[in-house]
C-alpha positions as CSV (number, residue, x, y, z in Angstrom):
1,X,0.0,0.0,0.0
2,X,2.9,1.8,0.6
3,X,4.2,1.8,-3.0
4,X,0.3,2.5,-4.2
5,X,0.2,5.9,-2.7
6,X,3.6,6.9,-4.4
7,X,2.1,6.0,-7.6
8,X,-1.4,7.9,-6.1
9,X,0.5,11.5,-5.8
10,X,2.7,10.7,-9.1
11,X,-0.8,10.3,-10.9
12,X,-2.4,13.2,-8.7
13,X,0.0,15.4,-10.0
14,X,0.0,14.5,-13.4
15,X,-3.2,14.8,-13.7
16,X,-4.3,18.1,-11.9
17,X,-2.3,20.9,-12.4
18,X,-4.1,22.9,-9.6
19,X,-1.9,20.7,-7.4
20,X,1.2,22.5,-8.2
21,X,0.4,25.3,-7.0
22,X,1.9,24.2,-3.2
23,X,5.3,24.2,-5.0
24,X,5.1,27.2,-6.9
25,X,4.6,29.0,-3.5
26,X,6.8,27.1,-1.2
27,X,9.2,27.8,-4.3
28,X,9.1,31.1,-4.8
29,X,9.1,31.6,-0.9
30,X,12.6,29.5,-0.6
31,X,13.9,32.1,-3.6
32,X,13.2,35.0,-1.2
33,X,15.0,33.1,1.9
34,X,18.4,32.8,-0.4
35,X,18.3,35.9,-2.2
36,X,17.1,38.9,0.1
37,X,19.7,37.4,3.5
38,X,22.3,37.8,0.4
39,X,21.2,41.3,-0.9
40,X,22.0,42.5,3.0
41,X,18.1,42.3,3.4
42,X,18.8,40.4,7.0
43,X,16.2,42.4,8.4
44,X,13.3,41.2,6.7
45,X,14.7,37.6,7.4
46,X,12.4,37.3,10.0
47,X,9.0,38.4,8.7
48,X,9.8,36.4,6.0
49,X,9.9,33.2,8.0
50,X,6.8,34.2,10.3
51,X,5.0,34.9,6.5
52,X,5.8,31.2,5.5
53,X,4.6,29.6,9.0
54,X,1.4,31.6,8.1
55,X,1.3,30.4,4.7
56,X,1.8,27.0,4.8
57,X,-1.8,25.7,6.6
58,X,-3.4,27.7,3.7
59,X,-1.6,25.9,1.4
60,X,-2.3,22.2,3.1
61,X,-6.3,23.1,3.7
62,X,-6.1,23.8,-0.3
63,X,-4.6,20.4,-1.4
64,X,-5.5,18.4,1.3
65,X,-9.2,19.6,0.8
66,X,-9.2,19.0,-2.8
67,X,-8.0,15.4,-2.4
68,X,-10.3,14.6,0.3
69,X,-13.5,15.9,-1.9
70,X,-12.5,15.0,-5.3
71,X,-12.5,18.0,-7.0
72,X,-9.6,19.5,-8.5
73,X,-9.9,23.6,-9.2
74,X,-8.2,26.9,-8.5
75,X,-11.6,27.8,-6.6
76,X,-11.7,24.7,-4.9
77,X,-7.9,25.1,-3.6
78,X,-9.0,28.9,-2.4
79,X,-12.0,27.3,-0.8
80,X,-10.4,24.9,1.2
81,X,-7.5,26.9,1.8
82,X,-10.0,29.2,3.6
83,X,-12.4,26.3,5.1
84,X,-9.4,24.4,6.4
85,X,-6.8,27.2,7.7
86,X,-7.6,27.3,11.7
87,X,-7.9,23.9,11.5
88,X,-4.5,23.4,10.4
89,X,-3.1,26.5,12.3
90,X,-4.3,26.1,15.6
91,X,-2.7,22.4,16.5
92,X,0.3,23.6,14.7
93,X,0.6,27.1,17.0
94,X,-0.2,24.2,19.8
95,X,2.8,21.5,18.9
96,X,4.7,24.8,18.3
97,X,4.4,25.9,22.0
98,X,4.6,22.5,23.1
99,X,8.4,22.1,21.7
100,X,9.0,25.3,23.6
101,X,8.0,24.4,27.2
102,X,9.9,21.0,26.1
103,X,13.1,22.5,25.4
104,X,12.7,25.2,28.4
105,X,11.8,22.3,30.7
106,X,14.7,20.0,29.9
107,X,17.4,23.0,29.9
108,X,17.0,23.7,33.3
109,X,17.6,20.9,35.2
110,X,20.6,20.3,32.9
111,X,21.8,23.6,33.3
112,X,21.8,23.3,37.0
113,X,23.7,20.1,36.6
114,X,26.7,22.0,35.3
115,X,28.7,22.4,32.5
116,X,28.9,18.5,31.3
117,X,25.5,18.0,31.0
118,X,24.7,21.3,29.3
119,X,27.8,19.8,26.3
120,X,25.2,16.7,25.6
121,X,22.0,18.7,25.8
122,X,22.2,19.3,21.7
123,X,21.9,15.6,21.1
124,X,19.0,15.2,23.7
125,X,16.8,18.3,22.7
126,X,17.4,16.6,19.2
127,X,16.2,13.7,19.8
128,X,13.2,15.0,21.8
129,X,12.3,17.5,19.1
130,X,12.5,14.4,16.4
131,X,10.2,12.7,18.7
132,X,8.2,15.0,18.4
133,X,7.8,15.4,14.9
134,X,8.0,11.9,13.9
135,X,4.3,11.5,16.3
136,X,2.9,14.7,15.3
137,X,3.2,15.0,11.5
138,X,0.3,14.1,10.3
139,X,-2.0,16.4,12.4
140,X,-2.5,18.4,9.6
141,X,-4.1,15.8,7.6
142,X,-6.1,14.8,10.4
143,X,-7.4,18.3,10.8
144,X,-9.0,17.9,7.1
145,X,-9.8,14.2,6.2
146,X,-11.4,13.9,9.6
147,X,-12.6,17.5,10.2
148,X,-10.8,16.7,14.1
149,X,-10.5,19.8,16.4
150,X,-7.4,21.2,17.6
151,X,-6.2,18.3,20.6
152,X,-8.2,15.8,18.9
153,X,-6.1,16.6,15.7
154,X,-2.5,16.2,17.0
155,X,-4.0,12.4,19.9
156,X,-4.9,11.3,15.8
157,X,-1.8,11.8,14.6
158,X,0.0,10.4,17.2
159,X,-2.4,7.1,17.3
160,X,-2.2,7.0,13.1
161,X,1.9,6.9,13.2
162,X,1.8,3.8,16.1
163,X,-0.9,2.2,14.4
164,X,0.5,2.3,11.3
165,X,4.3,2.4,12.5
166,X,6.3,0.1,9.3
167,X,4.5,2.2,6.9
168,X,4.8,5.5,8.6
169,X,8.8,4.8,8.6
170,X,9.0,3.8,5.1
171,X,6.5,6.9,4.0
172,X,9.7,9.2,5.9
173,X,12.7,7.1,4.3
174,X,10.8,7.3,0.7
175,X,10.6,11.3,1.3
176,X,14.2,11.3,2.2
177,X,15.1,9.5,-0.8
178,X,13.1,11.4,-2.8
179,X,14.9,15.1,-1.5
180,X,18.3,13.9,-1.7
181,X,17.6,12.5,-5.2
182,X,16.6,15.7,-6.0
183,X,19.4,17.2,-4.2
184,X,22.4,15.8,-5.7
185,X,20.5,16.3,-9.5
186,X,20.6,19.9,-8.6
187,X,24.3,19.7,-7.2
188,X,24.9,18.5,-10.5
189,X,23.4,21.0,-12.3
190,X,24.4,24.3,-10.2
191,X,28.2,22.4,-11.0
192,X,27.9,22.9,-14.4
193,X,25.9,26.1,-14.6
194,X,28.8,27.5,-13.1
195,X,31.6,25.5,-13.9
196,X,33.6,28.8,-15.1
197,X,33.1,30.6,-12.3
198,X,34.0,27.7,-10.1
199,X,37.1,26.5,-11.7
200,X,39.6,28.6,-9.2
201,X,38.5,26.1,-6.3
202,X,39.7,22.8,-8.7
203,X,43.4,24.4,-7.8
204,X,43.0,25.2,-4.2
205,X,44.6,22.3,-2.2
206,X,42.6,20.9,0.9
207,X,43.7,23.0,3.6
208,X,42.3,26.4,1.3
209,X,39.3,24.5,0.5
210,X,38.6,24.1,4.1
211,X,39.1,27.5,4.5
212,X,36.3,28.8,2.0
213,X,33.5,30.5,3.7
214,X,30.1,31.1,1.7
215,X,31.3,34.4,1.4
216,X,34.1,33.3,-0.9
217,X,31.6,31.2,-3.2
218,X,29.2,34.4,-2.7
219,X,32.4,36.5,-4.9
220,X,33.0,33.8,-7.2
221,X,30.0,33.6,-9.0
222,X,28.8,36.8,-8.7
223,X,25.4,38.1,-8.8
224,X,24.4,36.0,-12.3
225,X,25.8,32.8,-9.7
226,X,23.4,34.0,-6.5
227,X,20.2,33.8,-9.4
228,X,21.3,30.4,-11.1
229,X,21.7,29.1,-7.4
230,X,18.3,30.5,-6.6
231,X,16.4,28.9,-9.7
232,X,18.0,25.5,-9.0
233,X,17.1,25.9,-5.3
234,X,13.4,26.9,-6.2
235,X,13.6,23.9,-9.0
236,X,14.3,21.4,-5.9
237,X,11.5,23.2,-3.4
238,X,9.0,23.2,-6.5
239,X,9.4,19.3,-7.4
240,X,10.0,17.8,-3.6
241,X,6.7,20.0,-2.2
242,X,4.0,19.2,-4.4
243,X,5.2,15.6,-4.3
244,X,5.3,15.7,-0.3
245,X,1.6,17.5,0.3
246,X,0.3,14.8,-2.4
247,X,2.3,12.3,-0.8
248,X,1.1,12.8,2.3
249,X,-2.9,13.0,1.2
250,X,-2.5,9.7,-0.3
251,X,-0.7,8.3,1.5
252,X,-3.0,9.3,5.0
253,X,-6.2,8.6,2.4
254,X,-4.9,5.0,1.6
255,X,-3.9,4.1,5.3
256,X,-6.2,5.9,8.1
257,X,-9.0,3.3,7.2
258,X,-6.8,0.6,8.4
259,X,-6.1,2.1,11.7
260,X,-8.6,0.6,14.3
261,X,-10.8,3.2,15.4
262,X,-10.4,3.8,19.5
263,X,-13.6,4.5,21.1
264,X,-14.1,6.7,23.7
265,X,-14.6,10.4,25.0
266,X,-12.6,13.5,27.2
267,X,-13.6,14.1,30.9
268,X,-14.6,17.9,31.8
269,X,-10.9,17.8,32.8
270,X,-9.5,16.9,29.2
271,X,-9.0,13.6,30.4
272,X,-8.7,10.5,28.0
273,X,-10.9,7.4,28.9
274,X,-11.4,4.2,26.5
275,X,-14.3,2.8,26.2
């Protein structure tokens, strides 16, 4: 089933253009993120990042709703864009603050514990935060296919990935295979877009190359580099998030009937109980 909803977002995006449109924005957002922190535009670095967080739940409630309802259209992506954005938001504001008090909560007693402890708190904040991800990444499609409130969105997301825990790890690993496919194509082809301007580095020996910061690529290929470098990078975001959102929608579509349902209800405390 697995393989069946790679081939479900391959044919969802061949077939409906409207489906794109994720890319073209998360696209021509990553071109701003390399270009203006390059132009000395470090200021708006920022906003820029707050405007994406804000973005982004639009965009899922558009492609997400159009999966879930069949019908494939620039209205229908505004529509559920609009139907679907709280939904999405809210949980996400939620997980958001949730990694905070996480990461506040474990850096205190390891802070008190001295210097040691604070060295291996990286690797442990790292793993927490992965955690946290890895349980919680498929609220969003909750919040749409089964119209779940904010709570109930993220407990669904986190019973769908145990549930469904082989399937969930090979629907990551195919998604990493995918972006670093993509990846070292667009290596590739930055390398020999600007083979000219890179040539000086082929006759640096190790110890220079070591030395190179980004600044030192930044003067080597100029301005006309920073744009080639920009298009390939927006080339990658296009391809890699359009096939994600769809991806994901099939892949939650084909699997979420499998999970067994568990019945019960909240207390007036927000208390779980099982039926």
């Amino acid at each position: 089933m697995t393989l069946e909803s790679v081939t479900g977002a391959v044919a969802l995006l061949r077939q409906h253009a409207v489906l794109w449109s994720v890319g073209l924005v998360m696209g021509a957002l990553a071109v701003l993120d390399l270009v203006i922190p390059v132009y000395g535009g470090a200021f708006y670095t920022e906003p820029l990042a707050i405007l994406q967080a804000l973005v982004i739940p639009f965009l899922a409630g558009g492609v997400y709703g159009m999966v879930k309802g069949e019908a494939f259209s620039v209205g229908e992506f505004v529509q559920s864009g609009k139907t679907y954005y709280f939904r999405i938001l809210l949980p996400a504001l939620v997980i958001f603050f949730g990694v905070i008090l996480t990461v506040f909560l474990l850096a205190i007693p390891l802070a008190l514990l001295g210097a040691g402890a604070a060295a291996n708190m990286a690797p442990l904040l790292f793993g927490v935060l992965l955690s946290i991800a890895f349980f919680t990444f498929f609220y969003d499609t909750v919040a749409v296919f089964e119209e779940a409130g904010v709570f109930e969105s993220i407990r669904r997301s986190i019973e769908f990935v145990m549930n469904n825990l082989g399937s969930v790890l090979v629907f990551y690993l195919t998604n990493i295979a995918v972006f670093a496919v993509l990846g070292f194509l667009a290596l590739f082809a930055w390398t020999a877009l600007l083979v000219d301007k890179l040539e000086p580095l082929v006759s640096m020996s190790p110890e220079e190359l070591q030395a190179v910061m980004p600044e030192d690529i930044l003067a080597l290929i100029g301005t006309e580099g920073v744009w080639i470098t920009a298009a390939v990078y927006a080339v990658v975001i296009v391809l890699f998030s359009a096939f994600m959102y769809a991806y994901k929608a099939s892949f939650f579509r084909n699997h979420a009937g499998n999970a067994p349902v568990v019945q019960g209800e909240y207390d007036e405390k927000g208390r779980w109980y099982k039926y």
